[in-house]
C-alpha positions in Angstrom: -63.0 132.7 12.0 -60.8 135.5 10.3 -57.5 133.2 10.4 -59.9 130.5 8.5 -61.4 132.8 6.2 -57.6 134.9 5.3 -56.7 130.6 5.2 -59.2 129.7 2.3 -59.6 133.2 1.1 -59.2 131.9 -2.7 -61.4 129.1 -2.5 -64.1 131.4 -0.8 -64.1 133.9 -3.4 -63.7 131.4 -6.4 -66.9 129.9 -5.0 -70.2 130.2 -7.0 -72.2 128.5 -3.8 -71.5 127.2 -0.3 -71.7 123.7 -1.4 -68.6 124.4 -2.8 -66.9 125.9 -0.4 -67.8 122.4 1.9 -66.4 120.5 -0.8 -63.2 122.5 -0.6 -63.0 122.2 3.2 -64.1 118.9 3.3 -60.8 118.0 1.0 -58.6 119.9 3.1 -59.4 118.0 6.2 -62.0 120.3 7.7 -64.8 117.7 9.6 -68.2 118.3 11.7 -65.8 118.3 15.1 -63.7 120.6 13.9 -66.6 123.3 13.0 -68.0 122.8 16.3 -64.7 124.7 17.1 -66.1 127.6 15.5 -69.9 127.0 17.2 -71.0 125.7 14.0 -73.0 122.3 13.9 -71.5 121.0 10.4 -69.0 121.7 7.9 -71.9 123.3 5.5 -73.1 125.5 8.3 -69.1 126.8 8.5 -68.8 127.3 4.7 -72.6 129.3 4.5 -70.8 131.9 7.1 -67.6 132.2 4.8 -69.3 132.3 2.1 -71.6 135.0 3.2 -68.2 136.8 4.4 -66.5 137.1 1.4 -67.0 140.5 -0.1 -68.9 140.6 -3.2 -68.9 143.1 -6.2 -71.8 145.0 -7.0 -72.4 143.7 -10.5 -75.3 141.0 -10.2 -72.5 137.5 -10.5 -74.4 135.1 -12.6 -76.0 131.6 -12.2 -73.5 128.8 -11.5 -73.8 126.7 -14.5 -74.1 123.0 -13.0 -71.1 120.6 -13.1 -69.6 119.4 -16.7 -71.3 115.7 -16.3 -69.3 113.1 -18.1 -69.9 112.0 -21.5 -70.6 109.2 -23.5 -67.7 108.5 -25.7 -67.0 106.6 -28.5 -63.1 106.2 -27.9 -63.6 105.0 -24.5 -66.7 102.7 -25.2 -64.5 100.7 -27.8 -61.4 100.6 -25.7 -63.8 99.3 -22.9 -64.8 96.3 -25.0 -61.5 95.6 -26.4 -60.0 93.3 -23.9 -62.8 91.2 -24.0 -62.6 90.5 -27.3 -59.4 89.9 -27.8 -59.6 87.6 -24.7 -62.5 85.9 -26.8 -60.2 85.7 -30.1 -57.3 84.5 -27.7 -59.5 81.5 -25.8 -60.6 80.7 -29.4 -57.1 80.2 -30.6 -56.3 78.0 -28.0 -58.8 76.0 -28.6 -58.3 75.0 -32.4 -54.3 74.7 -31.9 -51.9 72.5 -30.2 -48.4 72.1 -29.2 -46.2 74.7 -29.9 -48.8 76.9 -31.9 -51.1 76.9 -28.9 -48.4 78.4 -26.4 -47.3 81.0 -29.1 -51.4 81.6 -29.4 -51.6 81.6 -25.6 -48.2 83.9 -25.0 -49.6 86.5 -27.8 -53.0 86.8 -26.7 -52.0 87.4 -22.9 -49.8 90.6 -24.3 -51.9 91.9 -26.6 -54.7 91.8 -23.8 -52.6 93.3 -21.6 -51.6 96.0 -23.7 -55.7 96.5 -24.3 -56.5 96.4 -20.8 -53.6 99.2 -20.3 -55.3 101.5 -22.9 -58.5 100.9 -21.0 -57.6 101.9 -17.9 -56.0 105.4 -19.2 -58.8 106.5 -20.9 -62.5 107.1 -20.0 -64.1 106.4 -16.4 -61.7 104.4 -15.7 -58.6 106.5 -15.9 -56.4 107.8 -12.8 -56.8 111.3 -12.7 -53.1 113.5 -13.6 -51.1 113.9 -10.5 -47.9 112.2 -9.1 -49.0 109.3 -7.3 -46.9 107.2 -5.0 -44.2 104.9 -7.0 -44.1 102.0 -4.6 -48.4 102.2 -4.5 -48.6 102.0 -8.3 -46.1 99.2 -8.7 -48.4 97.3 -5.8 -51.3 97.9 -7.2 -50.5 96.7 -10.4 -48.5 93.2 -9.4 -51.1 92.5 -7.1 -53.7 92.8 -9.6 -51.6 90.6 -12.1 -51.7 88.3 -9.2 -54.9 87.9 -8.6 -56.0 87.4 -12.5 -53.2 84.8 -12.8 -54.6 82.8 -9.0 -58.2 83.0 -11.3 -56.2 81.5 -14.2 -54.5 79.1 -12.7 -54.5 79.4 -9.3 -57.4 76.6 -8.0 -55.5 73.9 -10.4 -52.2 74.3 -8.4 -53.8 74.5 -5.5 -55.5 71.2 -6.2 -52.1 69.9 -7.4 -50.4 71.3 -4.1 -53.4 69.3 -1.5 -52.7 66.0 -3.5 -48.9 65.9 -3.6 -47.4 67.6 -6.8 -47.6 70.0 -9.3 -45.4 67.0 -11.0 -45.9 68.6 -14.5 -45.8 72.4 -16.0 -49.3 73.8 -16.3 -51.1 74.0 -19.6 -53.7 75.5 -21.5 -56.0 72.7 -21.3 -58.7 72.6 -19.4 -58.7 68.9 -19.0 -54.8 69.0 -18.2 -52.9 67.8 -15.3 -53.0 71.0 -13.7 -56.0 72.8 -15.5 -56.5 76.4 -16.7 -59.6 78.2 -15.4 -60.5 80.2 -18.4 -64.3 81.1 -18.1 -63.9 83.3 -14.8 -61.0 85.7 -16.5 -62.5 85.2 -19.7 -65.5 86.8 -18.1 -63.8 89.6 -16.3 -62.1 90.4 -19.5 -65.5 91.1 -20.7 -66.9 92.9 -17.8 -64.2 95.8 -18.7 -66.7 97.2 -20.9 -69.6 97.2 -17.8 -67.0 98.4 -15.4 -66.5 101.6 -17.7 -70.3 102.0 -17.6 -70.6 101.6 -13.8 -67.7 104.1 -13.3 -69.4 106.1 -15.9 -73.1 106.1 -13.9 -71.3 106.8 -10.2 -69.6 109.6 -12.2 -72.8 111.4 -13.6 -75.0 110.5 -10.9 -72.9 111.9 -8.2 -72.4 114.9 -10.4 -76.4 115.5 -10.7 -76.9 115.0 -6.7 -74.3 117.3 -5.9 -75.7 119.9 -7.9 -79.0 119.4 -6.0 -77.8 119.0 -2.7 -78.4 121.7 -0.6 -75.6 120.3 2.4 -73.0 117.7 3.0 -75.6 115.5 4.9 -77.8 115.1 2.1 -75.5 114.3 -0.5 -73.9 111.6 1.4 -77.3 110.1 1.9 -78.2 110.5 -1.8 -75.0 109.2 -2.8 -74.8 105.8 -0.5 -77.6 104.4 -2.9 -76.0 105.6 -6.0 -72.8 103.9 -5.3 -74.4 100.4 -3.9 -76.4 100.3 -7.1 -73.9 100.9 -9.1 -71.8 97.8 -7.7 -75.2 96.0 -8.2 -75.4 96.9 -11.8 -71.8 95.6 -12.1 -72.0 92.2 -10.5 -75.4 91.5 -12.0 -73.6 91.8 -15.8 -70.0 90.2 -14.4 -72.7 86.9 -13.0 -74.3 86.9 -16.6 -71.1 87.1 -18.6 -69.4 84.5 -15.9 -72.5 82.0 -16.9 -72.3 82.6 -20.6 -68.8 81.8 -20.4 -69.0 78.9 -18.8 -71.8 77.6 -20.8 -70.0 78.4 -24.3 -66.9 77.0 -23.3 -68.3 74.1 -21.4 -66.0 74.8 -18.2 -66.6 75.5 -14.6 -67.6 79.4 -14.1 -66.9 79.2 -10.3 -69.4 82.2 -9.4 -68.5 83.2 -6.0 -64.7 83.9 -7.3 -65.5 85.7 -9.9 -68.0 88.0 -8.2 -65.4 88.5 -5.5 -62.6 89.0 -7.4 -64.6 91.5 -9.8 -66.3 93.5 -7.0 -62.9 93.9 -5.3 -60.9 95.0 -8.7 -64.4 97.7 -9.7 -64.1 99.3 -5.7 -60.3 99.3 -5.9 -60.7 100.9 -9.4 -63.1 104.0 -8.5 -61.2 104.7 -5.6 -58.1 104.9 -7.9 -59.9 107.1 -10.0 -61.1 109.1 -7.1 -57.5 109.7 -5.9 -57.8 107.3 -3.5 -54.9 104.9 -4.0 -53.6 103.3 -0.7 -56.8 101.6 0.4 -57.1 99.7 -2.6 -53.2 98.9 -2.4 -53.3 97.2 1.1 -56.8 95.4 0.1 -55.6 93.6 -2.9 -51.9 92.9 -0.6 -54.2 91.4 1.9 -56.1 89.7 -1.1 -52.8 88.4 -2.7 -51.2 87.4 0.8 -54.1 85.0 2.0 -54.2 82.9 -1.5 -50.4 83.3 -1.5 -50.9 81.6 2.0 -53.1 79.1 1.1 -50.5 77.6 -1.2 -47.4 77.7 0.6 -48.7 76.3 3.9 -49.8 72.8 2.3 -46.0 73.1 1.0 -44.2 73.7 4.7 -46.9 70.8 6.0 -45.0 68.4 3.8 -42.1 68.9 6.7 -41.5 66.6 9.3 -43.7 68.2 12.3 -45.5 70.6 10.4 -48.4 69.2 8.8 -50.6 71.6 11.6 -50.0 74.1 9.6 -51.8 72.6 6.0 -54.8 71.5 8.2 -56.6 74.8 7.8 -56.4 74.9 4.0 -57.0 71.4 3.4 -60.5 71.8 6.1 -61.7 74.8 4.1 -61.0 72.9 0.3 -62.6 69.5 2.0 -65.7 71.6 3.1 -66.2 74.3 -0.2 -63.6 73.4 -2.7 -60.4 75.3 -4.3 -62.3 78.2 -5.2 -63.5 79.1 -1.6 -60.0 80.1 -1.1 -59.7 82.8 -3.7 -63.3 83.4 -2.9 -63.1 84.3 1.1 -59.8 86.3 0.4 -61.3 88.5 -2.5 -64.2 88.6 -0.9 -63.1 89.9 2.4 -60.9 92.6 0.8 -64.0 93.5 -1.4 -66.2 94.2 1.6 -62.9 96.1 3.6 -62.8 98.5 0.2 -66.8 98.6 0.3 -66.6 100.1 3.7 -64.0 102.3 2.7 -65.8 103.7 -0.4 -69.1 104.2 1.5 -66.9 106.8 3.7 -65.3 108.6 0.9 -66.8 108.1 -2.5 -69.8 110.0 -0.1 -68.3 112.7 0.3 -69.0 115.9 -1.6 -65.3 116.4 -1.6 -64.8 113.2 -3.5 -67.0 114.7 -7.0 -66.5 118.5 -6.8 -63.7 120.1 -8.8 -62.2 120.9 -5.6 -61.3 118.1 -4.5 -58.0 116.6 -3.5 -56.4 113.8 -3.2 -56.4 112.0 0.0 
């Protein structure tokens, strides 16, 4: 017990409660098993014995204030709801332009909403907290989400094209092209940045209040199971109502179960990101990139003589539920992988306290 306490020394002594010292050992690894080392039944029965060892002054220490909670900002709000309107502005040009103005329309609007979604994601709930995260993680993060917003953009029209024996043309913007463009689904995610901030914002907060009122580990992780479930409830309800409005207004095929999927996986992959957990997300959206990537290169190989085995189970799954199951049961998948994930470590105290680390 004195190696332990002469080990987190600082942290003890820093402390203003012994929820906070759980926090801290939580982050550094410190689990129920490993306090039974030390004849203690949890990790908050270890840190009320260190905390009650550390020498205190005689001067009366005041109350802990309670955790800084987030706020409501203005700059973050407006950043929030700028992709989707310049999405909006950007499906709007394409549709009173053709020819050549409509691919210059098309080409400016996908950088400008880049460059929007960008300033989005550095600023507000949604931002990566400072720190030196892995190179090759970031870059993987980030193609594979490009990836999966292109497959919703165009992915179920080459798919379509691949099962019935081209793409023979290039695609283009129009819905009712050869190969067509699937616009209401990222059109709808686009807008759903702003509810994404807010649902970040409310797992933020709310995890901040419970921890100030949890008197143990155990508590808050039940308190804060519910939190984050609704808060992905909250999410999806406004991504379904934006996907429908979409598709209504544009008079194109919403294709609910891929947008849900592909916007539940993106929001769990987001606030573990922001939580400092960046590899899980990483390998979900790989594993969500390399099933659709899958599902259109094995109706390719088929085409060879003695392989058409291998197109059979694409081409049962599209007979039976359509192009957009694929996308579908590969975001979908991943999203309830990173669902598990998140219940065992957006939980934790260690995950919402100042002392946390990253994993």
């Amino acid at each position: 017990m004195k190696s332990l306490l002469h080990r987190h020394r600082e942290l003890c002594e820093r402390a203003v409660d012994p929820l906070e010292i759980a926090a801290g050992l939580e982050a550094h690894g410190l689990t129920d098993r490993t306090a039974a080392r030390f004849r203690h039944r949890d990790v908050f029965s270890l840190a009320e014995e260190l905390y009650a060892r550390v020498p205190r002054t005689a001067e009366p220490r005041p109350e802990p204030d309670p955790l800084p909670a987030p706020r409501v900002r203005a700059g973050w709000v407006l950043l929030a709801l700028l992709p989707g309107a310049l999405g909006a502005a950007t499906v709007t040009g394409l549709r009173l332009t053709q020819g050549h103005p409509r691919q210059s329309v098309a080409l400016g609007g996908l950088l400008a909403v880049a460059l929007a979604t960008r300033a989005a994601l550095r600023h507000g709930p949604l931002a990566a907290p400072p720190g030196p995260p892995a190179w090759a993680t970031t870059i993987g993060t980030r193609a594979w989400t490009i990836w999966l917003l292109g497959y919703a953009l165009l992915g179920d029209g080459l798919l379509h094209a691949v099962l019935t024996g081209g793409p023979d043309t290039a695609p283009t913007v129009a819905p009712d092209g050869a190969w067509p463009t699937a616009t209401a689904p990222v059109l709808a995610l686009l807008l759903a940045c702003a509810p994404a901030a807010w649902s970040a914002h409310l797992l933020a907060a709310g995890a901040r209040r419970r921890l100030a009122r949890s008197r143990g580990l155990a508590e808050f992780t039940a308190a804060a199971r519910p939190l984050l479930l609704g808060v992905l409830a909250v999410f999806l309800g406004a991504l379904a109502a934006l996907n429908a409005l979409c598709g209504t207004l544009l008079h194109a095929p919403a294709s609910p179960p891929q947008a849900l999927s592909l916007g539940a996986l993106l929001l769990l992959a987001r606030l573990l990101t922001v939580h400092r957990h960046r590899r899980g997300p990483a390998l979900a959206l790989g594993a969500a990139v390399a099933t659709e990537a899958a599902a259109l290169a094995l109706p390719l190989v088929g085409r060879l003589p003695g392989c058409a085995f291998l197109a059979t189970p694409v081409e049962t799954l599209v007979g039976a539920w359509g192009e957009a199951a694929v996308p579908a049961l590969a975001c979908g998948t991943a999203a309830l992988a990173l669902l598990w994930h998140a219940g065992r470590t957006l939980t934790q105290a260690a995950a919402h306290a100042p002392t946390g680390a990253p994993d």
